[in-house]
C-alpha positions as CSV (number, residue, x, y, z in Angstrom):
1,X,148.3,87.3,70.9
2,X,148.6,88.5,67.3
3,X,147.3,86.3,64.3
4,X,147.6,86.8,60.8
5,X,144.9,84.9,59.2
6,X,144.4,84.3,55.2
7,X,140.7,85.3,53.7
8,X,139.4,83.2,51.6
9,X,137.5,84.6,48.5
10,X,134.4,83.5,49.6
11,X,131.0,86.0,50.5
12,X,131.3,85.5,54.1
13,X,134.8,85.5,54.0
14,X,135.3,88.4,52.4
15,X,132.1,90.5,53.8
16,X,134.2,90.4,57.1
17,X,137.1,91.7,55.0
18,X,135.0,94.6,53.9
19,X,133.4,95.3,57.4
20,X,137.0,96.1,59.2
21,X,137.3,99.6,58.5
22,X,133.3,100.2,58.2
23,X,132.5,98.6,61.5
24,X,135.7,98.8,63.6
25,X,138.7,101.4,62.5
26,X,136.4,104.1,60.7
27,X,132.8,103.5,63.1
28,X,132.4,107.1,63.8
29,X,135.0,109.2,61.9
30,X,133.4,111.8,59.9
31,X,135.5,112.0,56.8
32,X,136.1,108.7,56.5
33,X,133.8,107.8,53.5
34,X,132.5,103.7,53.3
35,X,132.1,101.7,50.0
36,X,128.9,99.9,49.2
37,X,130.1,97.1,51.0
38,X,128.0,94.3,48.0
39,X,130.2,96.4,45.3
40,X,133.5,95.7,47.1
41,X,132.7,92.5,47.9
42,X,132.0,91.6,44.2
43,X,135.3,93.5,43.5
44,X,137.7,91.1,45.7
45,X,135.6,87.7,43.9
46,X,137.3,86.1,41.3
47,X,134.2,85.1,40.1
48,X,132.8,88.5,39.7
49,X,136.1,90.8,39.0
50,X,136.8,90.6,35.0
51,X,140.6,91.8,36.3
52,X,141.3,88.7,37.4
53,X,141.7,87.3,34.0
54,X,145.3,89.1,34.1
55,X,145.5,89.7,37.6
56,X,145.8,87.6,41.0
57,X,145.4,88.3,45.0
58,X,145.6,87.2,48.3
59,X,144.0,88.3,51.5
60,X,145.0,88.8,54.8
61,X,143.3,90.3,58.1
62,X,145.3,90.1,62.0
63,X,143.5,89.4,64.8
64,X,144.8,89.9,68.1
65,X,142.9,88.0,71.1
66,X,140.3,87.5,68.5
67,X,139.2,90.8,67.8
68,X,140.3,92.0,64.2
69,X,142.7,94.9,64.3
70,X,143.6,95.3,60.7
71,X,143.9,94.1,56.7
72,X,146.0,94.3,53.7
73,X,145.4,92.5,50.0
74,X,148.4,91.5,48.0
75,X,147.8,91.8,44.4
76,X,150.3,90.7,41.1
77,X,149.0,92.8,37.9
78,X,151.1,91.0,35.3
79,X,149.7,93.4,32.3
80,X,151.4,96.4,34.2
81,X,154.2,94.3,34.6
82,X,154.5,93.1,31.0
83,X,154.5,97.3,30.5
84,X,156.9,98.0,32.9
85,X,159.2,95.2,32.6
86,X,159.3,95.1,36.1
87,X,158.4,92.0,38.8
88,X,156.3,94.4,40.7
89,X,154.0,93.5,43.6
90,X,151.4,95.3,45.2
91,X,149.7,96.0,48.3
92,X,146.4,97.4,48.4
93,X,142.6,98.1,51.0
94,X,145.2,98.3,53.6
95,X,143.4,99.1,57.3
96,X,145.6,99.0,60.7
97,X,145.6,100.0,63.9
98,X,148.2,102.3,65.2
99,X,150.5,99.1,66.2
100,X,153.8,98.8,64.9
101,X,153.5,94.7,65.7
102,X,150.2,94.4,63.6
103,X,151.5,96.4,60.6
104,X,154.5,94.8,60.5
105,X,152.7,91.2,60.6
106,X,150.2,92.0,57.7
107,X,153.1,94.1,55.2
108,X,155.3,90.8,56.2
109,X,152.6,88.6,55.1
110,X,151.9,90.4,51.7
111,X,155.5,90.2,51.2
112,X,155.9,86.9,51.3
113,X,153.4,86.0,49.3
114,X,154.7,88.5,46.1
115,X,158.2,87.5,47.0
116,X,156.7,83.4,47.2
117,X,155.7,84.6,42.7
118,X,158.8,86.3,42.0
119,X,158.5,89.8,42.7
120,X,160.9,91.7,44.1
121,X,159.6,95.4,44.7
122,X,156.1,96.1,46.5
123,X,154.4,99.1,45.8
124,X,150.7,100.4,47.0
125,X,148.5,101.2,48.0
126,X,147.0,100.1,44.6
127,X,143.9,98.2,43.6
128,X,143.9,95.6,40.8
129,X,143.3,98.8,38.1
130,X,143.0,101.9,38.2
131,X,138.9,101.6,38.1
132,X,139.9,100.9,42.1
133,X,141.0,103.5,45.0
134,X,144.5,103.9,45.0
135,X,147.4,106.1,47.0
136,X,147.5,106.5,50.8
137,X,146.2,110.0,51.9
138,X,149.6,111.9,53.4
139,X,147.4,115.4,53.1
140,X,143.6,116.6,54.0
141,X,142.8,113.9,56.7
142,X,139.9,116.6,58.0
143,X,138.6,116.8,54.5
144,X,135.4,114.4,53.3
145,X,136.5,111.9,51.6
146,X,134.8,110.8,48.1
147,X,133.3,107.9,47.1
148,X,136.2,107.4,44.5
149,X,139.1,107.6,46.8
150,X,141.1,106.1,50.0
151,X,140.6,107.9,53.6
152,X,143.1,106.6,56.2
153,X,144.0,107.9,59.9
154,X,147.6,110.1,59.9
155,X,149.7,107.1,61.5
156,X,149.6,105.2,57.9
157,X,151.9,107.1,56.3
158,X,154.4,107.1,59.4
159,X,154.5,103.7,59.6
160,X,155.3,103.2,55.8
161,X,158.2,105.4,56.0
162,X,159.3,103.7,59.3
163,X,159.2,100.7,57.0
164,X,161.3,101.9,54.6
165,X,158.5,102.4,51.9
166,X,159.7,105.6,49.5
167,X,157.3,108.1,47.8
168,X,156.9,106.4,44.4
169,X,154.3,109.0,42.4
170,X,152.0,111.7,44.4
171,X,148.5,112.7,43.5
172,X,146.9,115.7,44.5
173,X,143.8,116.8,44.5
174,X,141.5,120.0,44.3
175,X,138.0,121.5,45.7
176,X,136.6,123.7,43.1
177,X,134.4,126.7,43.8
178,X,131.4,126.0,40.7
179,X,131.5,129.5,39.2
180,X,128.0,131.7,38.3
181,X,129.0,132.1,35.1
182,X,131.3,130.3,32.6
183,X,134.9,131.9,32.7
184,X,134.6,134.2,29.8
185,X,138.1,133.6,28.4
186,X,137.3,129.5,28.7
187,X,134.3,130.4,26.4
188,X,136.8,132.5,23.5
189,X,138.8,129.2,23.6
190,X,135.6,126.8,23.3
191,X,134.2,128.7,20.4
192,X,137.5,128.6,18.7
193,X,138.4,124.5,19.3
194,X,134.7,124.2,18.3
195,X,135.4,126.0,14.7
196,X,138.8,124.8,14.1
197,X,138.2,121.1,14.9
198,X,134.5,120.7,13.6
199,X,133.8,119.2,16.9
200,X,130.5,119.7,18.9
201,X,128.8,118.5,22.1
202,X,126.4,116.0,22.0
203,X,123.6,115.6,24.7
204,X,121.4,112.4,25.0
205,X,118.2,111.9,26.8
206,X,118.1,108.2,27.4
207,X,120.6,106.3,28.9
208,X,119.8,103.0,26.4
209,X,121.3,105.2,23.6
210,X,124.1,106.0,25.7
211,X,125.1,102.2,26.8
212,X,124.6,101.2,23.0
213,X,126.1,104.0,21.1
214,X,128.6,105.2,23.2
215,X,129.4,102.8,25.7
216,X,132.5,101.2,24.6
217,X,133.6,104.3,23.0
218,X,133.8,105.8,26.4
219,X,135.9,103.0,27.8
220,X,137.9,102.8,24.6
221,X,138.8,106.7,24.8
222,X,140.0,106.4,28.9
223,X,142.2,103.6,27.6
224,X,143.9,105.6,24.8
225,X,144.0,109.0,26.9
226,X,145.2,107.0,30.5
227,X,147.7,105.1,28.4
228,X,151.0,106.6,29.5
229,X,149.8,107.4,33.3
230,X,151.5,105.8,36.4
231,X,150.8,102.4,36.1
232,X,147.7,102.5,34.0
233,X,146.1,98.9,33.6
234,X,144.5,99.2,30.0
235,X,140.5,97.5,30.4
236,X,140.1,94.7,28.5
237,X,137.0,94.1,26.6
238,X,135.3,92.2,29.2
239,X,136.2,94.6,31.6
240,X,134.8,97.4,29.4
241,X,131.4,95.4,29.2
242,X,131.4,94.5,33.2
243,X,132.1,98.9,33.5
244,X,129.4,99.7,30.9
245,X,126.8,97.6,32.4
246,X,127.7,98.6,36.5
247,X,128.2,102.3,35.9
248,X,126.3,104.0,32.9
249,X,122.5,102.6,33.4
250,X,123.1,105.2,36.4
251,X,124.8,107.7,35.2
252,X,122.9,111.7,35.5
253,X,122.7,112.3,32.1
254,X,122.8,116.1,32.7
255,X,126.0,115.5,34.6
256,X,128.3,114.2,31.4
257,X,129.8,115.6,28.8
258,X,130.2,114.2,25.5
259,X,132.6,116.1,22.9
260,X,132.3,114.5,19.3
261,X,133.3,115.0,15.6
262,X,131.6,115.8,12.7
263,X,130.8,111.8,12.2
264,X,129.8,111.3,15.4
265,X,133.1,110.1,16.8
266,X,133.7,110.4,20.2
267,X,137.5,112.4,20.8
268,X,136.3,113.7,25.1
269,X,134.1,113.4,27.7
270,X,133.7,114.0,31.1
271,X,132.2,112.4,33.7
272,X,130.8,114.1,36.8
273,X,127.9,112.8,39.6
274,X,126.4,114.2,42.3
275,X,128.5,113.5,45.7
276,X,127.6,109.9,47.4
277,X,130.0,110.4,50.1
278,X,127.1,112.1,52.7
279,X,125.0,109.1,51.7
280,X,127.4,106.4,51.9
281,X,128.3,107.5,55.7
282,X,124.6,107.9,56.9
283,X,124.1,103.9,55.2
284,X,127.3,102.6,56.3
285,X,127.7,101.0,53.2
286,X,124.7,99.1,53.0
287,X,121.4,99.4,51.2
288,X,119.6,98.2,53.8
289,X,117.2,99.6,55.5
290,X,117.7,102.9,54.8
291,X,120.8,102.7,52.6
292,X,119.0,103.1,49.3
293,X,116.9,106.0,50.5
294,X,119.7,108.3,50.8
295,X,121.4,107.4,48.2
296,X,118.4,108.0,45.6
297,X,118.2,111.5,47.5
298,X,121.8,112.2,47.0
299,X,121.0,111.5,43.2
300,X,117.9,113.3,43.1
301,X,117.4,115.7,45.7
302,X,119.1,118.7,46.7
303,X,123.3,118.2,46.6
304,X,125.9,120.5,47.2
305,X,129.0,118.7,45.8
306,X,129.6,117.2,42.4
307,X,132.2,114.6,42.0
308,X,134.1,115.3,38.9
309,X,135.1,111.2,38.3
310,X,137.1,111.3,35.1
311,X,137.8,113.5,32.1
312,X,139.4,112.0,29.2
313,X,140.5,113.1,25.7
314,X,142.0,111.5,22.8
315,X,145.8,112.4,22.6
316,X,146.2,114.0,19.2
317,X,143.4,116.7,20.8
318,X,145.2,117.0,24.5
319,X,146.5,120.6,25.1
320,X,143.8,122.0,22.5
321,X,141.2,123.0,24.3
322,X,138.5,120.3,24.0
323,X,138.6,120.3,27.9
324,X,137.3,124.3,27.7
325,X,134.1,122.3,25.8
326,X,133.4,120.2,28.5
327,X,133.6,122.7,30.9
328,X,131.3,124.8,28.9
329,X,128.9,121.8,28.8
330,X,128.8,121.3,32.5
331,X,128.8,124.3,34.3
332,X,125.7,125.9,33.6
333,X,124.3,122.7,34.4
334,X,126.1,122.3,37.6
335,X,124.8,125.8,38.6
336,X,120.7,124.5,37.8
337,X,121.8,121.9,40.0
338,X,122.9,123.6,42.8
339,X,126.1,122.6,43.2
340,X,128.6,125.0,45.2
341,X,131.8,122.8,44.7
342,X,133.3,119.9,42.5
343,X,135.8,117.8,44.2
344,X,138.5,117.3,41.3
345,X,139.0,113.3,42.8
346,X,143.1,112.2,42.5
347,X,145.0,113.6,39.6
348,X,148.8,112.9,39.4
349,X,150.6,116.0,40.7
350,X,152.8,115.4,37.5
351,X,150.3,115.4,35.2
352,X,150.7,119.8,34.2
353,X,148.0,119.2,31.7
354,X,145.5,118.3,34.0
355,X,146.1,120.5,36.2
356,X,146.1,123.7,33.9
357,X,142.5,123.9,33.6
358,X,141.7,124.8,37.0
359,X,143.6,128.2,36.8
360,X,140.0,129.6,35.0
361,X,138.8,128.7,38.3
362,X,138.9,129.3,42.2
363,X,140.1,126.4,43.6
364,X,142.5,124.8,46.2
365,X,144.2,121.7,46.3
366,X,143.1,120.2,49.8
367,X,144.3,116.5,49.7
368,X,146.8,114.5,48.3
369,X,147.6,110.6,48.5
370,X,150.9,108.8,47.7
371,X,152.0,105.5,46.0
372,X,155.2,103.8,48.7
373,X,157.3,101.5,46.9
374,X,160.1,99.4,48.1
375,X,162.8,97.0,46.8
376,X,162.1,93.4,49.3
């Protein structure tokens, strides 16, 4: 017998919302990459999650002969909304078995519920911004997964499109061959954008200066350069704080790139780490007992993947080269590093712009992940 039970936003409730795909669907697939399961938990509180200020959700997980067999969130962002002008639901941290029956029951629930506050199209997957995983991976399901994005078996997409659910936007993604030297053309261009623009990278030691000087400048500058993307969620203020103070004490300084003017304002940067996604599957998730050990040697020891998490310009400097800076900035340290490959993380296959600065490189896009909507 098939149940459809509501999770309630509390630690042990939603610890056993996390665990599904850990424990259960994803126990021994090898591409399938966890999250830190006390980050995610945080992420669905209210209490904890500074999105829910302008966002709410609901959570659902079946059970069938009490055993759990799958999950879905429903989420209402009314700021995208507001942008859009449309009553927009979504459905996001969707996990299934390959059962038509216990698909159908958890999409039916989630639709409900958005239908229950007015919305009439669903759309995921999607998180509550785009700080969260988001599209369903339709390409590159024997590819590792990154910390950054969503891993799910084949069947998802199928049963989506059995559903009804349409391709709303696509994201693709690339692996990146980290070259011995810079591309010597991407250096010309560099050294021009450098001259023309007065601009000039700036490298800190301590990460104190970077959390007070830069800190909200960095958050600022992905709000202004994500602005037009699909169904960018700008951060508010206290989300800014809640990012600065969860992400940059940690950040490998010799792993970012900073790109400034002559008055110290900040116009790029990019931000790269070494790959978690080995460590993360060895821990399960967890820091305990040996959770935190490989992490801090993913971090620190020897790592032959760089996740390349976000690069972001202002827009009156897009198409001008300031990327050709970063990339200048990063390489040679990627190479001291050891890295053999960056994984490019999703990058919306219609955004040309970002996708132009790989032809200095060899890549080859390996993975892409899709957005289903659908009128209900």
């Amino acid at each position: 017998m098939l149940e459809i039970r509501e999770i309630k936003p509390t630690k042990s409730e939603l610890t056993k919302f996390v665990h599904f795909p850990i424990d259960y669907l994803y126990k021994d697939n090898d591409c399938y990459v966890p999250a830190m399961i006390i980050d995610e938990v945080a992420m669905f509180d209210p209490k904890e999650n500074p999105a829910f200020d302008f966002c709410e959700a609901v959570y659902y997980m079946a059970y069938r002969d009490g055993k759990p067999v799958g999950r879905i969130a429903g989420i209402i962002n009314r700021i995208v909304n507001e942008r859009s002008g449309k009553q927009e639901g979504r459905f996001g941290f969707i996990d299934f078995i390959d059962d038509n029956e216990v698909v159908d029951a958890l999409i039916n629930a989630v639709t409900m519920w958005v239908k229950s506050k007015g919305m009439n199209i669903l759309t995921g997957p999607l998180g509550f911004t785009d700080m969260d995983p988001e599209g369903m991976l339709v390409e590159g399901f024997d590819q590792l997964s990154t910390q950054a994005t969503i891993y799910n078996h084949p069947y998802y997409p199928k049963h989506m499109e059995r559903l009804g659910f349409e391709k709303d936007a696509d994201w693709i993604e690339f692996k990146i061959n980290i070259p011995d030297e810079i591309p010597e053309k991407m250096v010309r261009i560099a050294q021009i954008v450098k001259t023309r623009y007065k601009l000039e990278n700036l490298h800190l030691t301590s990460r104190s200066e970077l959390k007070k000087k830069y800190g909200k400048a960095i958050f600022s500058l992905i709000n202004e350069a994500y602005d037009t993307l699909f169904g960018y969620s700008p951060l508010s203020d206290k989300q800014i704080k809640h990012y600065i103070d969860m992400y940059l004490p940690f950040l490998p300084l010799n792993d970012l790139s900073l790109v400034v003017k002559e008055d110290g304002e900040l116009i790029g940067v990019g931000i790269a780490i070494p790959s978690l996604s080995r460590a993360l599957i060895k821990g399960r998730g967890r820091l305990f007992p040996t959770g935190w050990y490989h992490l801090i040697k993913a971090l620190k020891g020897k790592n032959d993947i760089v996740d390349l998490m976000l690069i972001a310009v202002k827009p009156e400097y897009q198409s001008k080269g300031v990327n050709s800076l970063i990339f200048c900035d990063l390489i040679p340290n990627f190479r001291a590093n050891g890295y053999v490959y960056a994984e490019s993380n999703p990058e919306l296959e219609a955004n040309q712009k970002v996708q132009q600065q790989w032809a200095y490189f060899d890549y080859v896009q390996h993975k892409r992940r899709r957005a289903f909507t659908k009128e209900i």
